[in-house]
N, C-alpha and C positions, 0 to 999 in steps of 0.2 A: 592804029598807032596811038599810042598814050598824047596827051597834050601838054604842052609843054605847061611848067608852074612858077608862080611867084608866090615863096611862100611869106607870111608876116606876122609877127611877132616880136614882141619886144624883151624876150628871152633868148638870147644869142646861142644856149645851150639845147633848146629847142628846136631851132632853126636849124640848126646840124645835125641834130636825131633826125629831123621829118625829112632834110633835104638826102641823109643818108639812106633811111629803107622808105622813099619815094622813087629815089634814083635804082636801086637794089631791084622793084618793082618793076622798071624800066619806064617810069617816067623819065622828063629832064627837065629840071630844076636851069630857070635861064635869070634866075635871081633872088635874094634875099630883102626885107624892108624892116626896119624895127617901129616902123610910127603911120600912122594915118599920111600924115603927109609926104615921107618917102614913098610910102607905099603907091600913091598915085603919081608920082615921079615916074617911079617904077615901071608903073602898069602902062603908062603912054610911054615910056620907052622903050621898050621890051619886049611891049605885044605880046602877053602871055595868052593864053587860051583859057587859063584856069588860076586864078588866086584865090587861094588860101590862109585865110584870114580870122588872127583870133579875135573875138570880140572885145577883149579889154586891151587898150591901146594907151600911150600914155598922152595923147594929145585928142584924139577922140575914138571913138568904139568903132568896133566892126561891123555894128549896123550903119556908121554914118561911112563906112568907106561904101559898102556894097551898096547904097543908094547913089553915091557919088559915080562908082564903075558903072552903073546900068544905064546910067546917062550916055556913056558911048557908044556910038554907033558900032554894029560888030564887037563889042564887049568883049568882055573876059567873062565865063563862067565864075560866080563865086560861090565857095562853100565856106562858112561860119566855123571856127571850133574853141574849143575851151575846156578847162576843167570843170567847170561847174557844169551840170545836167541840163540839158534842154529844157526841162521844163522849168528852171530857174526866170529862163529868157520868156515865158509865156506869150502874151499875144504878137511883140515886136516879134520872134522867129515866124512864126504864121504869116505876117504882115512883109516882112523881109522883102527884097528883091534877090535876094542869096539862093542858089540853089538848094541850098542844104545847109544840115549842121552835122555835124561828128565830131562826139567827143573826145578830148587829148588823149585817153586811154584807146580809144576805140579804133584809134586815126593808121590805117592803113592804106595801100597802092587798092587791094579789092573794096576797102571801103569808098575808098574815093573813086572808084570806078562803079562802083552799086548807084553812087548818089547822083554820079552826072551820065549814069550811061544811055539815058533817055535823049541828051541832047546830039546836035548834030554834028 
């Protein structure tokens, strides 16, 4: 069974496409955030499994969320994404506590399942 998601972004037009062919997918979408700080509102509300989180944020980036989520115990999986190219991000995505990255073009239900299907 897919895991539930919190997706984040501070493109509200975004957030409706991804929550739309995530859910299409058969994921289920148990929340939206547009900022670093909803977002970990969010995530300790919510109990997602999996957030989804772009890296440019308007109060801090998607690396400082995904080191903030790793700190919880039993966590949320986090996967990074964006328009700009992974290798834009260079050694901070390596460095990451984030599952993965997939880019905004890339961002599918099979991609998001290629990236986390390793976990448990």
């Amino acid at each position: 069974m897919p895991p539930t998601v919190l997706i984040v972004d501070d493109h509200a037009g975004f957030r409706g496409f991804t929550r739309r062919l995530l859910e299409a997918d058969g994921y289920t979408v148990v929340g939206e955030a547009d900022d670093a700080r909803s977002a970990l509102a969010a995530a300790e509300a919510l109990l997602p499994e999996l957030v989804l989180v772009d890296v440019m944020l308007p109060d801090a980036d998607g690396f400082a969320v995904a080191e903030r989520l790793a700190t919880i115990a039993d966590g949320p999986v986090v996967v990074l994404t964006s328009s700009r190219e992974a290798a834009d991000f260079g050694a901070r995505l390596a460095v990451s506590p984030a599952r993965g990255f997939i880019h905004k073009d890339q961002l599918s239900g099979a991609a998001l399942s290629e990236v986390t299907r390793d976990q448990p």
